[in-house]
C-alpha positions in Angstrom: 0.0 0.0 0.0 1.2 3.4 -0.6 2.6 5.9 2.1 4.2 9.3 2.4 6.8 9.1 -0.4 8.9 11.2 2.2 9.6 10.4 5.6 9.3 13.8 6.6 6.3 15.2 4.3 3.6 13.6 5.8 0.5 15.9 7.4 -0.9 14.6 10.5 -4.0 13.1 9.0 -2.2 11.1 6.5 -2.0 7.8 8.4 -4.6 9.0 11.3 -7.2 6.0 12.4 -10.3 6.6 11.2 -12.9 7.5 14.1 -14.7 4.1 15.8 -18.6 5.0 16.0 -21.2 2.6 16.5 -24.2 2.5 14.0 -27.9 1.6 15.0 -28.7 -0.8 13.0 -30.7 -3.9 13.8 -30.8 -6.1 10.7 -27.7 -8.1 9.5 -25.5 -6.8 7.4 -25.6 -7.9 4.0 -22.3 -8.9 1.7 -24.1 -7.4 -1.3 -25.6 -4.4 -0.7 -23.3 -3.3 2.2 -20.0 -4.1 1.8 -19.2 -4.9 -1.8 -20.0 -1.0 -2.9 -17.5 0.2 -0.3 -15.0 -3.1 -1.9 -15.7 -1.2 -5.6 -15.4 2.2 -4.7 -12.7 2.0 -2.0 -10.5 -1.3 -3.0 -10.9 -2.5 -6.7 -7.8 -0.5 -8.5 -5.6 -2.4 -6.5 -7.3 -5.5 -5.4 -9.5 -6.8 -8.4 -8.9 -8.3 -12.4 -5.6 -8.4 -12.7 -4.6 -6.2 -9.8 -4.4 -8.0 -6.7 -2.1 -6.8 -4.5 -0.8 -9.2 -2.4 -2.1 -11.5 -3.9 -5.7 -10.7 -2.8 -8.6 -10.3 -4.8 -11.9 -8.7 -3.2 -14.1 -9.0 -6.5 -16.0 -11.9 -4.8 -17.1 -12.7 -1.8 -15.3 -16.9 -1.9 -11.8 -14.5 -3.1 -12.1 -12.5 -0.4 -12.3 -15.4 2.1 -9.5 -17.6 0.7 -7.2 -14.5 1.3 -3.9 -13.6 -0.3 -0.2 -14.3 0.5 -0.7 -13.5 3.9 -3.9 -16.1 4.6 -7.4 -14.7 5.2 -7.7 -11.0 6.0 -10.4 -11.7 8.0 -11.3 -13.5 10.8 -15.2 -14.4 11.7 -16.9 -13.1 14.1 -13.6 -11.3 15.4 -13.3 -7.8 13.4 -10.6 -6.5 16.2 -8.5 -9.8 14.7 -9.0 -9.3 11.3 -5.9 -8.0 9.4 -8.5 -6.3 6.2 -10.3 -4.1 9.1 -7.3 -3.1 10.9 -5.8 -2.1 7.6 -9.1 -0.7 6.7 -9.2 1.3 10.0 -5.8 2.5 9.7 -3.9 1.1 12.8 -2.3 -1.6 10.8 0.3 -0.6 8.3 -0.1 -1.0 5.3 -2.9 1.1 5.1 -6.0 0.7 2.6 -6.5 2.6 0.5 -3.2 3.8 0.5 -2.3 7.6 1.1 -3.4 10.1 -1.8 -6.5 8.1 -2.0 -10.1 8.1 -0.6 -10.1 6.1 2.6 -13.5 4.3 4.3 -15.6 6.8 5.6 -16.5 6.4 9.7 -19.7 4.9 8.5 -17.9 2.1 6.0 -15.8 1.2 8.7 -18.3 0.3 11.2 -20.4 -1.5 8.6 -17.3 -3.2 7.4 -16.8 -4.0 11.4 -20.2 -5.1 12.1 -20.1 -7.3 9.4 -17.5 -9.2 10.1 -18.5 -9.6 13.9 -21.7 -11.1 12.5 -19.8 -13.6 10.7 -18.9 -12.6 7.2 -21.5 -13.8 5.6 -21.8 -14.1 2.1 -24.3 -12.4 0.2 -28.4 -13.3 0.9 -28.8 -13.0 -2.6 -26.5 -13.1 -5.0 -28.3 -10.5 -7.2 -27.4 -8.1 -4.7 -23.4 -8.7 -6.0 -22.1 -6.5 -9.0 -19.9 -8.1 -11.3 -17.1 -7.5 -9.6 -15.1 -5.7 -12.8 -12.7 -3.1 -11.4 -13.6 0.2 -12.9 -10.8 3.0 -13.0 -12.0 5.7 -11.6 -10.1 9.0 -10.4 -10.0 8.6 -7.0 -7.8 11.5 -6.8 -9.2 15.0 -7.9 -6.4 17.2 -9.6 -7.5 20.2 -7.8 -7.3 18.6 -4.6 -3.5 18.0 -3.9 -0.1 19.2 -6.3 2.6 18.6 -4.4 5.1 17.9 -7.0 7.2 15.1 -6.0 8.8 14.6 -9.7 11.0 17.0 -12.2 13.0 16.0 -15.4 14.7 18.4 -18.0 15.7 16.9 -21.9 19.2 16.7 -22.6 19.1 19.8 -25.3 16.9 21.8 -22.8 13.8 22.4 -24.9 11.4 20.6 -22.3 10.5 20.2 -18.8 8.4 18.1 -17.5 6.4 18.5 -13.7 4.6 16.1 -12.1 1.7 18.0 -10.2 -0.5 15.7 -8.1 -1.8 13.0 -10.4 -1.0 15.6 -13.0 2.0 15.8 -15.8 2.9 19.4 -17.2 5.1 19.4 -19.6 7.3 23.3 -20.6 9.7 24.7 -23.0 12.9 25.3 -21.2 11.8 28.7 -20.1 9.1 27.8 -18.7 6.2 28.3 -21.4 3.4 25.9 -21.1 3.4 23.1 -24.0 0.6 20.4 -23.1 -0.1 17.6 -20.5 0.0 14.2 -20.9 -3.3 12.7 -20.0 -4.5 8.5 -19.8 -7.6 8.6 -22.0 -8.6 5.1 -19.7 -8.9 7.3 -16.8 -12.7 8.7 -15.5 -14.1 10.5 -13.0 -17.1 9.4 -10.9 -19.3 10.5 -13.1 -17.9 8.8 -16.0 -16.1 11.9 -17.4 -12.5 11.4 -19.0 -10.4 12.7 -16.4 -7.1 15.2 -17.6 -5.0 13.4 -15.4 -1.6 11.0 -15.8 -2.1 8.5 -13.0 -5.0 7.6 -10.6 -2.5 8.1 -7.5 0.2 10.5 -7.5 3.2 11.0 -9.7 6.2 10.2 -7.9 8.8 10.2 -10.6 9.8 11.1 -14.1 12.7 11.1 -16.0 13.6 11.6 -20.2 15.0 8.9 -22.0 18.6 10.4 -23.2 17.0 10.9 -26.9 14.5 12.8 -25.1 11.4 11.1 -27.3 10.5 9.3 -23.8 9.4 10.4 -20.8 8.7 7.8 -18.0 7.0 8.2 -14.9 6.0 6.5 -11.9 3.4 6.1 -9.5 1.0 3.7 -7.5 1.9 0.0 -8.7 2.6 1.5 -12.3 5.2 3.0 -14.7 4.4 4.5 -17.8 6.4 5.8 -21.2 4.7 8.0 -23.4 5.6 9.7 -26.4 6.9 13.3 -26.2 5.8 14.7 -29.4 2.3 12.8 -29.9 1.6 13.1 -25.7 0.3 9.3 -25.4 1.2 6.2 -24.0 3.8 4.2 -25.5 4.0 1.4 -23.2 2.6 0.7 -19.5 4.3 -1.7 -16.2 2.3 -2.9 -13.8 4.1 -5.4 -12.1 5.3 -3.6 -8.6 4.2 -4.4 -5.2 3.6 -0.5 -4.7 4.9 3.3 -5.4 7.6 3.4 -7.7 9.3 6.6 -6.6 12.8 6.2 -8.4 13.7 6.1 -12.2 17.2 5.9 -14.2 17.8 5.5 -17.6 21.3 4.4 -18.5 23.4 7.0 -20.6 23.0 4.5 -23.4 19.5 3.9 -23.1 19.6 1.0 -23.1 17.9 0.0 -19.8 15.6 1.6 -17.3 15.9 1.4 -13.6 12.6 1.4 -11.2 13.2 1.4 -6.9 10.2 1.3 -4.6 8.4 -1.0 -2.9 6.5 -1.3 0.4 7.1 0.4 3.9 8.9 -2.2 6.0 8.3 -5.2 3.4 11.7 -5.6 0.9 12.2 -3.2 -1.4 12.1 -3.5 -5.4 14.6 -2.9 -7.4 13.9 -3.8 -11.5 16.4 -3.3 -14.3 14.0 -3.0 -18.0 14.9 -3.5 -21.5 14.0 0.3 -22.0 12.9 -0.9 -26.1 11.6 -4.2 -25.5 10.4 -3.1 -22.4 11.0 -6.5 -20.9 12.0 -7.2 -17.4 15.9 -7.8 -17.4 16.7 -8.2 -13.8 14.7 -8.1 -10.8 17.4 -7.2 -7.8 16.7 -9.9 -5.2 17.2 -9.4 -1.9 18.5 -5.4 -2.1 17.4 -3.5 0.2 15.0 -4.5 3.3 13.0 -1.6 3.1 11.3 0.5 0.5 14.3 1.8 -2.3 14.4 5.1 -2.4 16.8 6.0 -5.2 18.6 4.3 -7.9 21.6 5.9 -9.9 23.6 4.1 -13.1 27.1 4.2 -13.1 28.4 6.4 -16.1 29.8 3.5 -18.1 26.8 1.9 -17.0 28.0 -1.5 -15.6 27.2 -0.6 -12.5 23.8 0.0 -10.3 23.5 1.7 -7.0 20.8 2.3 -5.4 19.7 3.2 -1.5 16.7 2.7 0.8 15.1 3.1 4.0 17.2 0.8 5.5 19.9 3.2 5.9 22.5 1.8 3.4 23.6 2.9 -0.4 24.6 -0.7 -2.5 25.7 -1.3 -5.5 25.2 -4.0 -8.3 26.6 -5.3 -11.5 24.7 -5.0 -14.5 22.9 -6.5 -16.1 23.3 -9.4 -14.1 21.9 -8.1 -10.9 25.4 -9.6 -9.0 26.0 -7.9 -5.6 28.9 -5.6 -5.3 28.9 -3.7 -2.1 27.6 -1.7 0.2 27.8 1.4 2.0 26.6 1.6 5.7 26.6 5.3 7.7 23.7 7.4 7.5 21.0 7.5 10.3 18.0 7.4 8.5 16.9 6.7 5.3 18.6 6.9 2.4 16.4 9.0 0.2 18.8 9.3 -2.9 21.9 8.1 -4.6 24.3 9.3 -7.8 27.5 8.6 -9.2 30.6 11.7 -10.0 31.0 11.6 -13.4 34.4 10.1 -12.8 32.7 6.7 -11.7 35.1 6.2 -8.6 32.6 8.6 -6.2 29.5 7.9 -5.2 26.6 10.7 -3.1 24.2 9.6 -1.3 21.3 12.2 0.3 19.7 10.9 3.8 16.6 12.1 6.0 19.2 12.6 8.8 20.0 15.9 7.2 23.1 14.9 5.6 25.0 13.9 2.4 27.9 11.3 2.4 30.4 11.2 0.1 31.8 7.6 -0.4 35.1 5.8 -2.5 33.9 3.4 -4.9 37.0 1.6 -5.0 38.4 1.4 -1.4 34.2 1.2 -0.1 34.9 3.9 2.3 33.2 7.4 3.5 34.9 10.3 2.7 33.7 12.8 4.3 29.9 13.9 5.7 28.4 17.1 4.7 25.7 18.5 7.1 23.6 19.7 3.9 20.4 20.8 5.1 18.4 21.3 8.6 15.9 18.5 7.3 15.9 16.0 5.4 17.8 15.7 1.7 15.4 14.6 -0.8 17.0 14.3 -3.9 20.0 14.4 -5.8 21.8 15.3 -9.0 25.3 15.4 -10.3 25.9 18.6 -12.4 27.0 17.9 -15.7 30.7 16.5 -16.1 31.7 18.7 -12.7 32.3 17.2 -9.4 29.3 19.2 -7.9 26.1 17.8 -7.3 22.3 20.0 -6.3 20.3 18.9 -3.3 16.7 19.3 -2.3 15.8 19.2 0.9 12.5 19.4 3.5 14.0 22.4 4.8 12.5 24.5 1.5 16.0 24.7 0.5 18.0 23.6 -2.5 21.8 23.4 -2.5 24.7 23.1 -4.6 27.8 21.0 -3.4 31.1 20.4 -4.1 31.9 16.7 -3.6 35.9 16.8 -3.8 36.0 20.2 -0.7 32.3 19.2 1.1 31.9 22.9 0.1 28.6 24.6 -0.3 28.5 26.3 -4.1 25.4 28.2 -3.9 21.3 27.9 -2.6 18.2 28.0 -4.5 16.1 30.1 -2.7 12.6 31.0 -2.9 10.5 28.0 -2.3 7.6 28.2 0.9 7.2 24.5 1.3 8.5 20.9 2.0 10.9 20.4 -1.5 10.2 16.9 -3.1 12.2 17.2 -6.5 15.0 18.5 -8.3 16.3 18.4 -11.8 19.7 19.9 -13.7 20.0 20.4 -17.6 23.1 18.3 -18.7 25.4 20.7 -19.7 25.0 22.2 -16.0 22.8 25.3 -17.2 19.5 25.2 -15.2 18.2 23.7 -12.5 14.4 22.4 -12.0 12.7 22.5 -8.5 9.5 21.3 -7.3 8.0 21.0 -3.8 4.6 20.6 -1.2 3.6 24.0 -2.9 3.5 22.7 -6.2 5.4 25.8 -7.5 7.7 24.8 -10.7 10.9 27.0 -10.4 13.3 27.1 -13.2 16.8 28.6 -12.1 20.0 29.5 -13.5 22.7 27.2 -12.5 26.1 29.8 -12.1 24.3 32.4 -10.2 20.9 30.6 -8.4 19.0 33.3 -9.6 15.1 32.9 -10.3 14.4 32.4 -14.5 10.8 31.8 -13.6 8.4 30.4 -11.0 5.2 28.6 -12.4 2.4 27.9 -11.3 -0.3 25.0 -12.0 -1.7 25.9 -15.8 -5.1 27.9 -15.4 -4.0 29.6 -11.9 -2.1 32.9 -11.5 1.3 32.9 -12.2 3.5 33.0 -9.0 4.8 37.0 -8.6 8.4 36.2 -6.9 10.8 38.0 -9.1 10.8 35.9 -12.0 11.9 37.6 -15.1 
């Protein structure tokens, strides 16, 4: 199930229980007509067709019952020991639905409760029972949330693409809008297309180094669509959860995809990025959700970091461990290469970067980066400096040989998600909790523009 993407992001109602209330009710609950609709509103993206997370399918009544790969969710006559309700309830990680989606109303929850205390009954009638086909329906409004958690920039600098909430905007390189990219199989409640990307948030993107392909991830799903005609080239489904890191290989050749879980091991795929065929899946990696993932520059190499605190590395395409790197505090939110290949960076949610030897698998040095946590990071072109974002609202440049700081990126209000630099080292791309794209100019920091969700007012903070 999905949770914050950042440790550090989340609001307080994010992962709150819902309230317990008891309902006066005195017939039995009934399968059909009250607790399959709350199954097909609330649970069918993830748990029905050909989606079952976990291996659990609630589209029927005998499914639900025989469980996934973790038995029976529920037990009879016991709600307070059935794993769906505590999940349901939100005192039992994972929670359903996940974060960024609509979770059971007070009301559902003590239905679903009473329910199960009666027994679990199946349906009285099966009449009552819909067909159990998932429909995909936006469960997630645009205007509601645009944090933007994902950035990427084309290699010749001609476009920029945001990801906004469930949204993708895509710019010219100074910031003009150009279009977004929309899944025509996506409706709202009322059966409306919806303009959106994803049903869930994005949580990544990055261009393919021909810059025809942009990629991006999000709940159980990555997809590449074509640049110039803005549709969808290809879709992945097979992850247990968010997939909040992508990496193409300098070559293009393969595609890189971390994510995974909260507390369950992380994924970590290797694609064919033109056959789109699954080349390696990294088993174990890390123990936790992966965070970031980074090729080496002669692309041989993987490295890729987690919640469980360590950076490691891999040989490709084999998947063969190599090493690992063990210091930070906290989770490992992102991980990238020097140009050199002999240095790798690695940004933590204890505040800091580490700087680490390749070769003799050592730390160099620790740089106390931001006053919360690093989110992301990016090598600047061929230069041993690398650009930071951070919870902090910050964004700073580093220099990875001195620990130096180069320069900050001011101007942002909010919680900073994302960050992006053009490859010859010209501009850097920032995107945060506000959901303010700000394009800057990489040897001085200063503003190019600030730009705000298309159809709002543009964002008065100096731009020029």
């Amino acid at each position: 199930m999905v949770l914050p993407a950042l440790v550090c992001a989340q609001t307080a109602n994010d992962t709150k229980p819902i309230p317990e209330i008891k309902i006066d009710r005195k017939e039995p609950v009934d399968y059909g007509k009250d607790i399959f609709p709350i199954f097909k509103n609330k649970c069918f993206v993830c748990h029905s067709g050909k989606e079952t997370g976990g291996k659990l399918d609630l589209s029927t009544h005998a499914k639900l019952m025989a469980g996934g790969k973790k038995g029976s969710p529920i037990v009879a006559g016991k709600a307070e020991e059935s794993i769906l309700y505590k999940y349901c309830a939100r005192t039992l990680k994972p929670i359903m639905p996940p974060k960024g989606e609509e979770p059971l109303t007070p009301n559902e929850l003590a239905l679903l409760k009473l329910w199960i205390d009666q027994g679990a009954k199946p349906p009285a009638d099966i009449s009552t029972v819909g067909t159990g086909k998932p429909e995909v329906v936006l469960t997630l409004p645009p205007s509601v949330v645009k944090p933007i958690r994902g950035v990427a920039i084309n290699n010749d600098k001609s476009l920029i693409a945001s990801g906004r909430g469930n949204q993708i905007h895509l710019y010219k390189g100074d910031g003009t809008y150009v279009k977004s990219l929309v899944n025509p199989d996506l409706k709202t409640a009322d059966g409306k297309p919806a303009s959106v990307a994803h049903i869930s948030l994005v949580e990544s993107l990055t261009f393919s180094p021909d810059g025809k392909t942009l990629v991006s991830g999000s709940f159980k799903e990555v997809v590449f669509w074509d640049v110039e005609k803005g549709t969808i080239k290809h879709k992945l489904t097979d992850f247990a959860d968010r997939v909040v890191a992508l990496h193409f290989s300098s070559d293009g050749k393969y595609l890189a995809t971390g994510g995974g879980a909260p507390t369950e091991d992380g994924e970590l795929k290797v694609w064919n990025a033109e056959t789109f065929k699954l080349v390696v899946e990294i088993k174990p990696s890390h123990s936790d959700t992966v965070f970031g993932v980074c090729f080496s520059p002669d692309n041989t190499k993987l490295a890729s970091c987690g919640a469980d605190k360590f950076v490691k590395v891999f040989e490709i395409p084999s998947g063969k461990f190599l090493k690992s790197f063990e210091g930070h505090t906290n989770h490992v939110m992102d991980v990238g290469w020097k140009p050199d290949g002999k240095i790798l960076a690695s940004a933590g949610a204890d505040n800091n970067v580490k700087i680490w030897d390749y070769e003799k698998g050592e730390q160099v040095r620790t740089i106390r980066a931001h006053q919360n946590q690093a989110t992301r990071l990016v090598f600047v072109g061929k230069t041993p400096t690398f650009v930071t974002a951070s919870g902090d609202k910050n964004v700073g440049m580093f220099n990875a040989d001195s620990g130096g700081n180069v320069r900050s990126f001011t101007g942002g209000t909010d919680f900073m998600y994302a960050v992006a630099v053009s490859s010859d080292g010209k501009l850097v791309i920032t995107g945060g909790e506000e959901g303010i794209l700000r394009i800057y100019n990489a040897d001085n920091a200063q503003l190019i523009k600030a730009v705000s969700p298309p159809g709002e007012e543009p964002k008065k903070e100096g731009s020029k």
